[in-house]
C-alpha positions in Angstrom: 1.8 -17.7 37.8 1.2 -21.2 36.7 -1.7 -22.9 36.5 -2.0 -25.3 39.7 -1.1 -29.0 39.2 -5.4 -30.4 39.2 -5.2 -28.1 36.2 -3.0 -29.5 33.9 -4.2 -33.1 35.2 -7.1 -32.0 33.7 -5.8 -30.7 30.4 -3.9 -33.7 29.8 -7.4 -35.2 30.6 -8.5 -33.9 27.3 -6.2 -35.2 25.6 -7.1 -39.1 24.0 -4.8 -42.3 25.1 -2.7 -42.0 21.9 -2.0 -38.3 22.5 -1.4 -38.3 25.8 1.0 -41.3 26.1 3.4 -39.1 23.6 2.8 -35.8 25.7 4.5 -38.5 28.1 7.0 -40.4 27.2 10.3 -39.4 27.6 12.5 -42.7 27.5 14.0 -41.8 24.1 13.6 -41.0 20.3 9.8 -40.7 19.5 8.3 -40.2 15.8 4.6 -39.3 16.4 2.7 -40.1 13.6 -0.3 -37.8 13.0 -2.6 -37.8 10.8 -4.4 -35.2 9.4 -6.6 -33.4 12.0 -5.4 -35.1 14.7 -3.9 -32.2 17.0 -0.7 -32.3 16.6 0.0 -28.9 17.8 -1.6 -29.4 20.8 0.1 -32.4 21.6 4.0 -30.5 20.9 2.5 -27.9 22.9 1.5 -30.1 26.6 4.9 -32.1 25.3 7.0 -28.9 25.9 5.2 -28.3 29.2 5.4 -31.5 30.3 9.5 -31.4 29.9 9.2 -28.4 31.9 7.2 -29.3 34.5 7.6 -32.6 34.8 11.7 -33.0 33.8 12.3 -29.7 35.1 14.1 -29.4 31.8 14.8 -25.1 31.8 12.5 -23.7 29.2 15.1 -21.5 27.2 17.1 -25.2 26.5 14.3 -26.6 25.1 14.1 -26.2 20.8 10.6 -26.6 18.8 11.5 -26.2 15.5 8.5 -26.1 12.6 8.2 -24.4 8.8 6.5 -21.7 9.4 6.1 -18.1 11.3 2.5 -18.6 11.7 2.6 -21.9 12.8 5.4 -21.6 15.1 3.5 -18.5 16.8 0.9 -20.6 16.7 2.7 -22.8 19.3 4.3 -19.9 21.3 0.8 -19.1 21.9 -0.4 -22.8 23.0 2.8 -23.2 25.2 2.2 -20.1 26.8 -1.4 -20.6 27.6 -0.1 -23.7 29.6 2.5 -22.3 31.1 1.0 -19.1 32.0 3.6 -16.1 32.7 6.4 -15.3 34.7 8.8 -18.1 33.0 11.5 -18.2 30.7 9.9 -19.5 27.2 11.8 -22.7 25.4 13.0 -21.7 21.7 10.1 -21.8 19.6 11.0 -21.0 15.5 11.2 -22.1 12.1 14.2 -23.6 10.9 16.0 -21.3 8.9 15.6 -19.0 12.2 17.5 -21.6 14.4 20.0 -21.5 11.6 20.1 -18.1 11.7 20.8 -18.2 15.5 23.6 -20.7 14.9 25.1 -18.4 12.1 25.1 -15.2 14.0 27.0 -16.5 16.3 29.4 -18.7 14.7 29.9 -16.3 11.9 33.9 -15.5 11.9 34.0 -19.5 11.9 32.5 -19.5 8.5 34.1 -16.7 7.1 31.5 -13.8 7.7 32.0 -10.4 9.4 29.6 -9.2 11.5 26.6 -7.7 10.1 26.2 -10.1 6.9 23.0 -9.9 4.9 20.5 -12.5 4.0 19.9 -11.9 0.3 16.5 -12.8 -1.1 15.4 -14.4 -4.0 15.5 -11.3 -6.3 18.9 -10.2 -4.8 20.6 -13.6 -5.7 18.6 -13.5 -9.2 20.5 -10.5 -9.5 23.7 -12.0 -9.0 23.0 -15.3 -10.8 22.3 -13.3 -14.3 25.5 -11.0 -14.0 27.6 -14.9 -13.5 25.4 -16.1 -16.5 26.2 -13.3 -18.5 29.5 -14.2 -18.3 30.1 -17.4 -18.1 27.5 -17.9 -21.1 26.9 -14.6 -22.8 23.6 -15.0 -25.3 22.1 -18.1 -23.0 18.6 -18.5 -23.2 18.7 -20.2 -20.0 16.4 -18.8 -17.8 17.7 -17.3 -14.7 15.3 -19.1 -12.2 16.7 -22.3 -13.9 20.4 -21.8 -12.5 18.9 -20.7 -9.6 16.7 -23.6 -8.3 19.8 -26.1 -9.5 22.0 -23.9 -7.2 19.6 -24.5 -4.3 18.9 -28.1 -4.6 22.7 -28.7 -4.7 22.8 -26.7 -1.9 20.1 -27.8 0.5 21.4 -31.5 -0.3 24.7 -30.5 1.2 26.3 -30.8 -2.5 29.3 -28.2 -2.6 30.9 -27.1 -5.3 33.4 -29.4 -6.0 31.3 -32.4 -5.9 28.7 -31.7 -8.3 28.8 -34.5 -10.6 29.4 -33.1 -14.2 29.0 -35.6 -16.4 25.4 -36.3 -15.3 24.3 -32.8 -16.0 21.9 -31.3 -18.2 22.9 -28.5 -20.6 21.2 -25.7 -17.6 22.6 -27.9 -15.2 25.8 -27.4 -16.9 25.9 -23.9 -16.8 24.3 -23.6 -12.9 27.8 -26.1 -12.1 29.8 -23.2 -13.6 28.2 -20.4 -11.7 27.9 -22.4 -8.1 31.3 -21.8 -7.3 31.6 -17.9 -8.3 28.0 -17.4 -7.1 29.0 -18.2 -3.4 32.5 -16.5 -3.9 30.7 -13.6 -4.8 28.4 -13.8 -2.1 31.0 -14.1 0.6 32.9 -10.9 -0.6 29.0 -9.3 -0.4 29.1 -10.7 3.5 26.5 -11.9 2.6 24.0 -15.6 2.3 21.3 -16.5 0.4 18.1 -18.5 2.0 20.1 -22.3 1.5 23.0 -21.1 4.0 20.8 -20.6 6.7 21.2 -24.0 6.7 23.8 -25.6 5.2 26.5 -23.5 6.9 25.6 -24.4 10.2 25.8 -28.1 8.8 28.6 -27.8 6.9 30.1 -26.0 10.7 28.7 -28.6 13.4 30.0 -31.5 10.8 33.8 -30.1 10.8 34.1 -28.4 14.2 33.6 -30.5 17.4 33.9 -27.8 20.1 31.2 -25.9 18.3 28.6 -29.2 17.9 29.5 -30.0 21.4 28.8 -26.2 22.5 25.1 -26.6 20.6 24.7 -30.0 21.5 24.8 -28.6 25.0 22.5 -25.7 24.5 20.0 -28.0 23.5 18.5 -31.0 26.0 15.1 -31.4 24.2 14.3 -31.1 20.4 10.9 -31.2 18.9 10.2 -31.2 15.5 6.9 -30.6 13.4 6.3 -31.6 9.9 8.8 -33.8 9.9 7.9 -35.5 6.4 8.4 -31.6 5.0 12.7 -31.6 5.5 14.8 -32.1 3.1 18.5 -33.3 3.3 20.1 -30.3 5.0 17.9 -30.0 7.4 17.7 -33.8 8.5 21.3 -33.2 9.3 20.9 -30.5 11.0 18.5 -32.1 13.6 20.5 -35.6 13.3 23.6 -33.3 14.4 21.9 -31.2 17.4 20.4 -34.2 19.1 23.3 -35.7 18.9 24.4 -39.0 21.4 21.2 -38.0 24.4 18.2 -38.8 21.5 16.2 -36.1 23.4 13.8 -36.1 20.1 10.2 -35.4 19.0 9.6 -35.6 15.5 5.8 -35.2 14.8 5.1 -36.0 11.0 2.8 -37.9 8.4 4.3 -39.1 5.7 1.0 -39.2 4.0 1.3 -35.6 3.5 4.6 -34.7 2.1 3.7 -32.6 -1.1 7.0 -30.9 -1.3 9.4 -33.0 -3.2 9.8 -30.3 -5.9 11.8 -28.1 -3.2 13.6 -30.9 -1.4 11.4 -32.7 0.7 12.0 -36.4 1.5 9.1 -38.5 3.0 12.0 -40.5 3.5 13.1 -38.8 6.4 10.8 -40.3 8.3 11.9 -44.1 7.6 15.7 -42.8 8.6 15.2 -41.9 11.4 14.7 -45.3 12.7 17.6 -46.0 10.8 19.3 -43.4 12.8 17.8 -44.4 16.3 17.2 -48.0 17.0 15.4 -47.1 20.0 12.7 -44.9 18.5 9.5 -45.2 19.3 6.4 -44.9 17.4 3.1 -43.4 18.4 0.7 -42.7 15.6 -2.1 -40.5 16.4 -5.3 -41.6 13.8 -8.7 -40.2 15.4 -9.6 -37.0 13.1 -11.0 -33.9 15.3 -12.2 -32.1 11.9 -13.8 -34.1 9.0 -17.0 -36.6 9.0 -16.7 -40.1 8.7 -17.3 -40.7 4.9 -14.7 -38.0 4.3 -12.1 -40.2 6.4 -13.3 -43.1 4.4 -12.9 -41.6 1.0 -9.2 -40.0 2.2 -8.3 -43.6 3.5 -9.3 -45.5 0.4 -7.1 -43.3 -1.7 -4.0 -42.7 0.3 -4.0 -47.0 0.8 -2.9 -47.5 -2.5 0.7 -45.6 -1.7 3.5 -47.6 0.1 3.7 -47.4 3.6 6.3 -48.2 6.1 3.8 -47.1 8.8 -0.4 -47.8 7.8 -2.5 -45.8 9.8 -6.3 -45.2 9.5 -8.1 -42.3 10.1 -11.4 -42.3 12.0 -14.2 -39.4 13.8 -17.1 -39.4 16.1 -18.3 -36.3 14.1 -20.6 -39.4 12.4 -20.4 -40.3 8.8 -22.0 -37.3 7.3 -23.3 -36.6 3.5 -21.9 -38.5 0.4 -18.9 -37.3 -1.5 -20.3 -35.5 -4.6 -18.8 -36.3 -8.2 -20.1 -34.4 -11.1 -18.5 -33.7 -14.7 -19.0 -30.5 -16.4 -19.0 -30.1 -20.3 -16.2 -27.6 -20.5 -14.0 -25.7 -17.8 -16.1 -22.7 -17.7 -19.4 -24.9 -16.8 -17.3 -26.4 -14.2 -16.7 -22.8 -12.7 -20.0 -21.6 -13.2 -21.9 -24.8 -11.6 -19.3 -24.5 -8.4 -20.0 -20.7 -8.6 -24.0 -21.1 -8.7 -23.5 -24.3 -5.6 -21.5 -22.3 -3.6 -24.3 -19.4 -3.5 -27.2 -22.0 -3.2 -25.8 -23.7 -0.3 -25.3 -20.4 0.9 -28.6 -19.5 0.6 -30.3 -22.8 2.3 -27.9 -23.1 5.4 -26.6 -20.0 5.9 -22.6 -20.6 6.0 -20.4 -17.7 5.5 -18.4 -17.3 2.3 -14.9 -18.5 4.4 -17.0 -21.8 5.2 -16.2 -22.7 1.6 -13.1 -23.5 -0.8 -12.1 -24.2 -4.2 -8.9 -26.3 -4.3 -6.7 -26.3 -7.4 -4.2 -28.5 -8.9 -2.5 -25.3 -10.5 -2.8 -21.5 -10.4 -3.9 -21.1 -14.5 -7.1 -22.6 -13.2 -7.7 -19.8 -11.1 -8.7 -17.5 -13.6 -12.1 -18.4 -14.8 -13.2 -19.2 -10.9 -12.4 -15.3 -10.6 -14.3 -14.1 -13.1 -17.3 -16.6 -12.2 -17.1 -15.2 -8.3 -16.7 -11.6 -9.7 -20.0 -12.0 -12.1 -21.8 -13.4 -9.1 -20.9 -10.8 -6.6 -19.0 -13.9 -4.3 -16.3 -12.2 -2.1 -12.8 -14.4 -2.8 -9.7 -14.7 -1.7 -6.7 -15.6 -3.9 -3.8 -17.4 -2.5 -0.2 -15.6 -3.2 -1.4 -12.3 -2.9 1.1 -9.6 -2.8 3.5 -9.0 -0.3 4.4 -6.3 2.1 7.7 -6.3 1.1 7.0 -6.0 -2.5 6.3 -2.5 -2.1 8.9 -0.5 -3.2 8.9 2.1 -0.4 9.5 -0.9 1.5 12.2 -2.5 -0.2 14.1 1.0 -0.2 13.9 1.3 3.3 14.6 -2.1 4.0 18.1 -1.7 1.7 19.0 1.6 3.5 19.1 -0.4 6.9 20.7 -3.1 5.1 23.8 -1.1 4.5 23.6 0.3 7.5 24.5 -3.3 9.0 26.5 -4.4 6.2 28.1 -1.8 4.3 29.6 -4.8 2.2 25.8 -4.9 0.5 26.3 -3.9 -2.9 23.0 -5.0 -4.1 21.5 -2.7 -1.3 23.8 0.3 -2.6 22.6 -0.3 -6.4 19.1 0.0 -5.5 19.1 2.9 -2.9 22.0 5.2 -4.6 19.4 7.3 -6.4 16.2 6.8 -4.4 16.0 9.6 -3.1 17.1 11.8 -6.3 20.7 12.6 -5.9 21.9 13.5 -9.4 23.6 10.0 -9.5 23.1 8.7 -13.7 23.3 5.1 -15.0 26.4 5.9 -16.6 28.4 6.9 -13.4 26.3 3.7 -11.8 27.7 1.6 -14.6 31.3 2.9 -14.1 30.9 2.5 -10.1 30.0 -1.2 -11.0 32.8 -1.9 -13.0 35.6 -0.4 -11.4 34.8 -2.0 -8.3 34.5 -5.4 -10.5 38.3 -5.0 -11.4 39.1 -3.7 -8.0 37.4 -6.3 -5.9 36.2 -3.1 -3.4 32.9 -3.2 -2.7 31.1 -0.4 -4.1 31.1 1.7 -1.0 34.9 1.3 -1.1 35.1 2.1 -4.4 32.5 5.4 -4.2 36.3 7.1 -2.8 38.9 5.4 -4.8 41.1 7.2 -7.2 40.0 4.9 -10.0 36.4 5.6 -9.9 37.5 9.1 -9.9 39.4 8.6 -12.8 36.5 7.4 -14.7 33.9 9.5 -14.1 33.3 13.2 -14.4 34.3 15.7 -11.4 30.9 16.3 -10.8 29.4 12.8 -10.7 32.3 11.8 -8.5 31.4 14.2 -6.4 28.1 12.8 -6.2 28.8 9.5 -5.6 31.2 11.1 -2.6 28.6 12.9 -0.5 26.5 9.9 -0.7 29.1 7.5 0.1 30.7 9.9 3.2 27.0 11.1 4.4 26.3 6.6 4.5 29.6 5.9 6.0 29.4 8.9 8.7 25.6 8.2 9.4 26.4 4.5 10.3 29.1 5.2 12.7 27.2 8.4 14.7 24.0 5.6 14.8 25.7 2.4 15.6 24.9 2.4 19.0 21.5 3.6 19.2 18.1 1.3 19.1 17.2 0.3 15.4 13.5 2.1 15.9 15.7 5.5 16.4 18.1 4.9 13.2 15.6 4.3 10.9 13.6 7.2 12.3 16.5 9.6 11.6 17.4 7.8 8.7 14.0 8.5 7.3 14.6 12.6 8.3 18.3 12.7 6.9 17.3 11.7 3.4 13.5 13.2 3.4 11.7 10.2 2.5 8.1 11.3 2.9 8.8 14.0 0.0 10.2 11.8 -1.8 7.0 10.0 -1.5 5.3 12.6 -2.6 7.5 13.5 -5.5 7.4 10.1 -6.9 3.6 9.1 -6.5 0.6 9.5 -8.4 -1.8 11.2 -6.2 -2.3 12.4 -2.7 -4.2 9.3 -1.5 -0.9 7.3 -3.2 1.2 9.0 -1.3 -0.2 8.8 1.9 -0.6 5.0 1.5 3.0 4.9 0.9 3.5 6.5 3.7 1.4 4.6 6.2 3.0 1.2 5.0 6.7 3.2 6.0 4.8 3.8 9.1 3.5 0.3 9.9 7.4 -0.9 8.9 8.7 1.6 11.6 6.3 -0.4 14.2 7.5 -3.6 13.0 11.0 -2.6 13.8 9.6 -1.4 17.2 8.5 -4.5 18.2 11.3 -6.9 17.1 13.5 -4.4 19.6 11.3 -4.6 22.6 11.2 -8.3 21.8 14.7 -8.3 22.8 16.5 -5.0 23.4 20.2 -6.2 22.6 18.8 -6.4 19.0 21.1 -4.2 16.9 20.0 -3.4 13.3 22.2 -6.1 11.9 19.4 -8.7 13.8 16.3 -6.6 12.7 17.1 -6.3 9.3 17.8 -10.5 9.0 14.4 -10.4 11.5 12.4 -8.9 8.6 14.3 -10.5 5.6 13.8 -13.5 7.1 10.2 -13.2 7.8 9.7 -11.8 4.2 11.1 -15.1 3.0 9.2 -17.3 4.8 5.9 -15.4 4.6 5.9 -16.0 1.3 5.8 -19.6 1.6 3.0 -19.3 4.2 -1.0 -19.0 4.1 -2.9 -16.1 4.4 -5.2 -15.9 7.8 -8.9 -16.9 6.9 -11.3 -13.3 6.0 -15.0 -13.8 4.7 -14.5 -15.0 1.2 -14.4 -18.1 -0.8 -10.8 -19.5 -0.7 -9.5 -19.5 -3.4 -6.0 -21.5 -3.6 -3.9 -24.3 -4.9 -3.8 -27.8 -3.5 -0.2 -27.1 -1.8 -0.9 -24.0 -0.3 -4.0 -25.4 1.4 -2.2 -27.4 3.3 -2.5 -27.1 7.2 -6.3 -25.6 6.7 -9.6 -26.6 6.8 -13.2 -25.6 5.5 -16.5 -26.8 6.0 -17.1 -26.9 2.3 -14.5 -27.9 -0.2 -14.4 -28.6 -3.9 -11.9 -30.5 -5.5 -11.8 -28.9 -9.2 -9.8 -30.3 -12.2 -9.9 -33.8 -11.2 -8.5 -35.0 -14.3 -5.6 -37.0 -16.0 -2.8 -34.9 -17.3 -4.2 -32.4 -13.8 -4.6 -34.2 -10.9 -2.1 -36.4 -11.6 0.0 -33.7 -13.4 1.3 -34.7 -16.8 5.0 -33.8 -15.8 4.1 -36.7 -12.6 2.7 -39.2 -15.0 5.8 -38.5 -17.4 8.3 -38.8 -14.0 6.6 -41.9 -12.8 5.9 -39.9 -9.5 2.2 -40.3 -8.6 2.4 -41.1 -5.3 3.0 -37.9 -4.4 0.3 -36.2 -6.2 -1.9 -38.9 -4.8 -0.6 -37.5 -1.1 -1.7 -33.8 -2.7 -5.1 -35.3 -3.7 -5.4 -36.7 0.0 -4.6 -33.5 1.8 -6.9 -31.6 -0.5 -9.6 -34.4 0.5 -9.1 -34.0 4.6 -9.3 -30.5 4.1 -13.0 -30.5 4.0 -15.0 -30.9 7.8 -18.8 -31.3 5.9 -19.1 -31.4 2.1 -17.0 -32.8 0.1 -17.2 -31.9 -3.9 -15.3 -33.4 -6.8 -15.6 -32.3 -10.3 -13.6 -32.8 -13.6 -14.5 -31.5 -16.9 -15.0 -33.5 -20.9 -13.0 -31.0 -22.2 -11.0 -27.8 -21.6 -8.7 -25.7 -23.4 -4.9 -25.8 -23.4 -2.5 -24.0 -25.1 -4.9 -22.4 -27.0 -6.5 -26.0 -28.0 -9.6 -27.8 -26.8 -8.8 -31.6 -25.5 -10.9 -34.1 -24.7 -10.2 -34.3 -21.0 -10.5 -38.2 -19.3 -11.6 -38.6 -15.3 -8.3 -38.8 -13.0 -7.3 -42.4 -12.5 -7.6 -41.2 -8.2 -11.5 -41.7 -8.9 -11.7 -44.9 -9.4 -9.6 -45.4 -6.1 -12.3 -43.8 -4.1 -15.4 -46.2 -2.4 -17.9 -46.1 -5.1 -20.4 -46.9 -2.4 -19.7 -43.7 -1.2 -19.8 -41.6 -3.9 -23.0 -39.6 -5.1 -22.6 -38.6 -9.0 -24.6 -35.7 -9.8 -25.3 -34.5 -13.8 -23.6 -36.4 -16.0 -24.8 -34.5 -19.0 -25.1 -30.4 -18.4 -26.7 -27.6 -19.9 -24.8 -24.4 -19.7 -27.7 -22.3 -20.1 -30.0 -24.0 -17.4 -26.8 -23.2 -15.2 -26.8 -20.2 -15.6 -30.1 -19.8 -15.2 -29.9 -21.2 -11.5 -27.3 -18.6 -10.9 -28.9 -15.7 -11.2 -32.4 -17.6 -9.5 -30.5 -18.0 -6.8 -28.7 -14.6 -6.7 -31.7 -12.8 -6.9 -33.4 -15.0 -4.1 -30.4 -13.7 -1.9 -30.4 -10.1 -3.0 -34.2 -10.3 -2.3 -33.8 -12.4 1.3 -30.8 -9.4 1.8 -33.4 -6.4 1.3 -36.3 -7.8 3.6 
C-alpha cells in the first residue's frame, strides 16, 4: 500500500524551497539545474511520484531516462520507496534501453527480422578490420581509429551519404569508405552496433508520423538526468518523444559535462530553450556533501568558464580545513608522500581506507600509486577492472544464445563453432567464410550448401553439418520454452562443464569457470521472472546491453583506497580526495591546450574538486618522466584560479628519504596499534 498523504507532506518537507518547487511544477518544460551534491536524484524521484499522485498520470506512461544501470536502479529504488507496492512502476532506464524498446518493436520498419543482435565493440572491431582489409589492404590505420569515426558520424545523425569528403583526414578517409559496407554488412548480420540503439529510432520517429505519434502517445511525462552528458542523437531523440505537450524534466549542470570526446554537448542545455520558449529554469545550488572552503575553491575555478546559467554552490556543513597544495620533487615522491598521508591520517582519525581517493588526469599515472599502496600494505581499488563478460566461458555461452535468437550472427557462429572441440579446422573455417562471402548466405546457410561442400573435404563437411543441423534443430524444439530452460539444456547438449575441465589449468580453474556459468544461468533467471514474456532474443540484448553499459559505469565502493581517473569519478564522493598531477601538459591535457579546449578540462578539474566531503589535497610534481625522458614539469595554470586565501601550501622543497622514513614510522605505529 502507499504511504498515507501526512507522509509524503512530510517528505516533500525535507526537501529545500528550490527542490521542492521543481518536485512541483508541472506548467511546462523545466531544466533543473543542479549542482554538484545537490540531490538531484531525489528530487526526479518525489518528481515521478508527484505526477502520479498528484496528476494521476499512470505510472507505466511515465519515462525517466538517465546513463547508467546503476544509476537508473538507483532511482527505481527511490521511486519505489515512495510509492510503496502494489502499483504499476513508470519506465525507469538508460537510454540506449529505451531505444532498445523502440527498436524491438519497430524492427520490420527498419529493416530487421526478429531476433537481431546487438554487436559489441569487439564484434564490430571484427567487422571493421575485414572492411579495412579490403578497402585498404597494408593500412596501418588502427582499427579503433575507423571505428570511433564511424560512431561519431553516427551518434551525430551523419549517414552515409552525407559525410563530407573533402574535409576528411587520411583515417577519416578510409572510415567514409567503410561506413557504408560496415552497416550493409551489419544489416545482412540482423544485426546493430551500440550507435543504432539510437539513431535508428531517430532516423524512424523523424520519417514515420504514425509511429512518432504512436510513441508520442505512450509517453505523457519525460524526465531526463544528466542532461549536459547527450550528444546529438540523443537530443533528438527526447526533442522527438516530447513532442507538441512539453511534458519535460531535464535535470543537468552544465558545469559538469566531461564527455565531449564521445559526443557530449553542454550545448544541449542552452537548446533547449531554444527548443521551448516556455521553459523554465530552477537551479538547485545548496551542496548536501562537501564543506564550505571546498565549495569556495570549486566556485572560484569553474567562474572562469562561460556560462549561460551562473550558479553558486554553498553548505551548512561549515567551512572546514584549508585546501592543501604541495609539490613533490619527482612523480614517485608525489606517490610516496600521498601513500605515507593517506596511512597517517588513517592512523590519527580513524577513517576507513574507502574514506579516501586518489584522482587522476590519466590511467599511466596509476602505476606508481599501485606499487606505493602495494609496498605499504594499503588495500586499493582500480577503476576499469575486468569485466564479467570478458571471461571467455562467458562470452561462449553468451554467443551460443546469440544464435539461438539470431541464427543470422555470424560473428557468434565464428567464435562458438569449435568451442566445444568438434573436429572443425581453420582451414574448413576459412573456406565456410569465404564461400558464404561470395554467396551472400550467412554462414549457417552456407554450413549445407553445395558449394561449401564443394570446397571442403567429405569429412570436414560433414562436420560442419552436424553442427549446423544439431543448432538449427535445437533452436526450433527450444523456441518456446523460458530462456533459464534453453540455456540449461543448451549447456547438457554440448557438455560444457567438461569442456571446462578439458580446457583449464587446474581443478580450482575449473570450478571457477564454472560458478561464473552458474551465476550467468541466475542472471538469465532473473531478467525472465522480471517479465515472463521475455524470449531469449530479449535476454540476450538484456545482457549485451548491460555488458556495454557496465563498462562505462563505476564500481560500487569496497574498503580500499580508490583508485581512478578524474572521468570515472564522476557521480561519487569521498571524505578524502587528492588531486594528483596537477600540472600543465596534465591537468590541462596537452592535446586540450593544443585544441584550445580547456574549458572542459577545467569542468573535469571542478568535478574532481566537489568530489571531496572533508580534505581536499592538491599536488603536482617539478619533474616526471615521459616517454622515457625526464621534463621539467610547471604548476597547472587551474592553480592560480583557486582563492589563495584559501589555500594551505605544504613542503615546497622534499626529501625523498625523510619520506620514506615517515612511511614506514607510521606503518609500524599501525601494525603495532593493530597487535595491542
Amino acid at each position: 500500500m502507499p504511504p498515507p498523504p501526512c507522509a509524503e507532506q512530510h517528505t516533500l518537507q525535507q526537501l529545500n524551497q528550490q527542490q521542492r518547487e521543481a518536485v512541483q511544477y508541472d506548467q511546462g518544460p523545466l531544466l533543473v539545474l543542479a549542482g554538484a551534491g545537490s540531490g538531484k536524484t531525489g528530487v526526479i524521484a518525489h518528481k515521478i511520484a508527484n505526477l502520479i499522485r498528484k496528476r494521476e498520470i499512470p505510472p507505466e506512461r511515465i519515462t525517466a531516462i538517465t546513463f547508467t544501470n546503476k544509476a537508473a536502479r538507483e532511482m527505481r529504488e527511490r521511486v519505489r520507496g515512495l510509492l510503496g507496492q502494489g502499483r504499476k512502476r513508470p519506465w525507469i532506464s538508460t537510454f540506449h534501453t529505451l531505444g532498445l524498446r523502440i527498436l524491438r518493436a519497430e524492427a520490420g520498419a527498419l529493416g530487421y527480422r526478429k531476433g537481431f543482435s546487438i554487436l559489441d565493440a569487439g564484434d564490430c572491431a571484427s567487422l571493421l578490420a575485414d572492411l579495412m582489409r579490403r578497402n585498404a589492404p597494408g593500412t596501418d590505420i588502427a582499427v579503433n581509429v575507423v571505428q570511433q569515426a564511424i560512431s561519431a558520424w553516427k551518434y551525430a545523425l551523419i549517414a552515409p551519404d552525407d559525410v563530407v569528403q573533402h574535409e576528411l583526414l587520411p583515417a577519416q578517409k578510409l572510415a567514409a569508405r567503410c561506413y557504408a559496407p560496415y552497416c550493409d554488412t551489419l544489416m545482412t548480420f540482423n544485426a546493430v552496433d551500440f550507435d543504432d540503439l539510437i539513431m535508428g529510432p531517430v532516423r524512424l520517429l523523424s520519417s514515420d508520423p504514425d509511429v512518432l505519434a504512436h510513441w508520442c502517445n505512450e509517453i505523457d511525462y519525460m524526465l531526463v538526468d544528466e542532461y549536459q552528458d547527450t550528444n546529438v542523437s540523443q537530443y533528438e531523440l527526447v526533442r522527438l518523444l516530447v513532442g507538441q505537450h512539453h511534458r519535460l524534466t531535464a535535470v543537468g549542470d552544465d558545469d559538469q559535462s566531461i564527455y565531449a570526446w564521445r559526443g557530449a554537448k553542454p550545448d544541449n542545455i542552452n537548446e533547449l530553450s531554444r527548443d521551448f520558449s516556455d521553459l523554465k529554469v530552477i537551479k538547485l545550488e545548496q551542496n548536501y556533501r562537501s564543506s564550505g572552503i571546498i565549495l569556495k575553491t570549486a566556485n572560484a575555478l569553474i567562474s572562469n568558464n562561460p556560462h549561460s546559467y551562473v550558479k553558486k554552490l554553498w553548505s551548512e556543513h561549515g567551512f572546514g580545513d584549508k585546501v592543501r597544495v604541495f609539490v613533490a620533487n619527482s612523480e614517485h615522491d608525489e606517490t610516496e608522500r600521498i601513500a605515507n598521508d593517506i596511512l597517517h591520517r588513517r592512523l590519527l582519525h580513524g577513517f576507513g581506507f574507502e574514506d579516501y581517493a586518489v584522482l587522476l588526469r590519466s590511467n599511466f599515472q596509476a602505476r606508481l600509486f599501485e606499487h606505493a599502496f602495494r609496498e605499504r600494505e594499503i588495500p586499493y581499488v582500480l577503476s576499469g577492472g575486468r569485466s564479467f563478460f570478458d571471461y571467455t566461458e562467458i562470452k561462449d555461452c553468451i554467443c551460443y544464445l546469440r544464435l539461438l535468437a539470431n541464427p543470422s550472427d555470424n560473428n557468434a557462429l565464428l567464435r562458438i563453432i569449435n568451442s566445444p572441440r568438434r573436429g572443425i579446422g581453420a582451414q574448413t573455417v576459412k573456406a565456410l567464410v569465404d564461400v558464404a562471402a561470395t554467396t551472400e548466405l550467412s554462414l549457417l546457410e552456407t554450413a549445407v550448401c553445395d558449394a561449401f561442400r564443394a570446397r571442403v573435404s567429405p569429412l570436414a563437411a560433414k562436420r560442419v553439418a552436424l553442427f549446423a543441423d544439431w543448432l538449427t534443430t535445437f533452436q526450433q524444439t527450444h523456441e518456446s520454452a523460458p530462456p533459464a530452460n534453453t540455456f540449461a539444456l543448451l549447456l547438457g547438449d554440448i557438455q560444457f562443464d567438461d569442456w571446462l575441465d578439458q580446457t583449464s589449468d587446474d581443478e580450482k580453474a575449473a570450478e571457477r569457470r564454472k560458478e561464473n556459468v552458474v551465476e550467468l544461468q541466475r542472471w538469465i533467471e532473473r531478467i525472465y521472472q522480471a517479465d515472463e514474456s521475455r524470449t531469449v532474443a530479449d535476454v540476450v540484448a538484456a545482457l549485451t546491453l548491460f555488458d556495454i553499459t557496465a563498462r562505462q559505469e563505476n564500481d560500487d565502493k569496497v574498503d580500499g583506497v580508490a583508485l581512478t581517473t578524474l572521468h570515472a569519478a564522476k557521480g561519487l564522493e569521498y571524505g578524502h580526495v587528492y588531486l594528483a598531477g596537477f600540472e600543465e601538459n596534465l591537468l590541462p591535457h596537452r592535446s586540450s591546450i593544443e585544441q584550445n579546449t580547456i574549458e572542459e578540462e577545467r569542468r573535469l578539474a571542478y568535478v574532481g574538486i566537489t568530489r571531496a566531503k572533508r580534505t581536499l589535497t592538491i599536488t603536482c610534481s617539478r619533474t616526471r618522466k615521459r616517454y622515457g625522458q625526464i621534463e621539467t614539469c610547471e604548476p597547472s595554470r587551474f592553480l592560480e584560479e583557486l582563492p589563495a586565501d584559501e589555500l594551505n601550501w605544504e613542503g615546497k622543497t622534499t626529501d625523498p628519504q625523510a619520506n620514506r622514513a615517515a612511511g614506514r614510522g607510521t606503518l609500524d605505529s599501525l601494525r603495532r596499534m593493530l597487535n595491542t
